[in-house]
C-alpha positions, 0 to 999 in steps of 0.5 A: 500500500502506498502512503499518499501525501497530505502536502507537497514533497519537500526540494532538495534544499529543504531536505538539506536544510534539515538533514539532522531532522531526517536522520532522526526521523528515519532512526524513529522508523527503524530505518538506519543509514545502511538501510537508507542507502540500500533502500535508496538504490533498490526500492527507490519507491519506499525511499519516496515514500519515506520522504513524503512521510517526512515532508508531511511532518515538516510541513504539518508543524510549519502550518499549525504554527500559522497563526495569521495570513493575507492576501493582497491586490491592489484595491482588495485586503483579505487578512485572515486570523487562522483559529483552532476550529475556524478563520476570521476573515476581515476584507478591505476594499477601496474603490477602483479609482481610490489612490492607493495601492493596498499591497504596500503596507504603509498606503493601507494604513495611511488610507485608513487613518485619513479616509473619511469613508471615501467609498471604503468597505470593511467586512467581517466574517468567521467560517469553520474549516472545510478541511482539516486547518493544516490543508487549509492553510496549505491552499492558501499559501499555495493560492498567493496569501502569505503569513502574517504577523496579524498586526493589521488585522488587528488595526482593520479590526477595531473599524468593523 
């Protein structure tokens, strides 16, 4: 039976980045490094297998520690605050001929101080997870929203 991955593979860089990590991770499978090369060279198959075991782990601890994510365009804010059990959802839109560029950081916030409504729309709203938190954040990160230090959700928040 072949092990079917929740994530992405990790590269080359990334496995060797965390060569320690592996080694340890192969020993708690009972995989030693003479196992490892030979699996390597005559079952290149479970030698994947074993790494896309491993890029799960990596992977699932690098997004249970998200706890913020955006995603900007230049007249649209998406700021998410990633719960246990849901996502909090606080968008931003500014009309088409508004001048700012919302993927700079220091426009947003000067927008929103000096904007005396001028067409600004602000909404909020919470929805569980339709799939396990993790694999949701992976879309995401995958779909262009980047993690986030949640400071600006927090500033949006206060005006909703």
């Amino acid at each position: 039976m072949s092990y079917q991955p929740k994530f992405r593979q990790l590269t080359d860089e990334e496995l060797q980045e965390l060569e320690k990590e592996f080694v340890q991770f192969l020993c708690a499978n009972t995989v030693t490094a003479d196992d490892w090369v030979k699996v390597k060279e005559e079952e290149p198959e479970r030698a994947h297998q074993l790494i896309d075991m491993f890029s799960d782990v990596v992977m699932e601890k690098a997004l249970t520690n998200i706890k913020y994510l955006e995603h900007r365009q230049e007249k649209e804010l998406m700021l998410f605050h990633c719960k246990e059990e849901s996502m909090e959802l606080i968008g931003l839109n500014v009309p088409a001929d508004a001048d700012v560029d919302l993927r700079e950081p220091a426009s947003v916030q000067a927008y929103v101080e000096n904007s005396e409504d001028g067409g600004l729309s602000v909404f909020k709203v919470e929805k569980p997870y339709a799939k396990s938190r993790e694999e949701e954040m992976f879309d995401m990160t995958n779909t262009g929203c980047l993690v986030s230090d949640g400071a600006l959700f927090y500033l949006l928040e206060k005006m909703v």
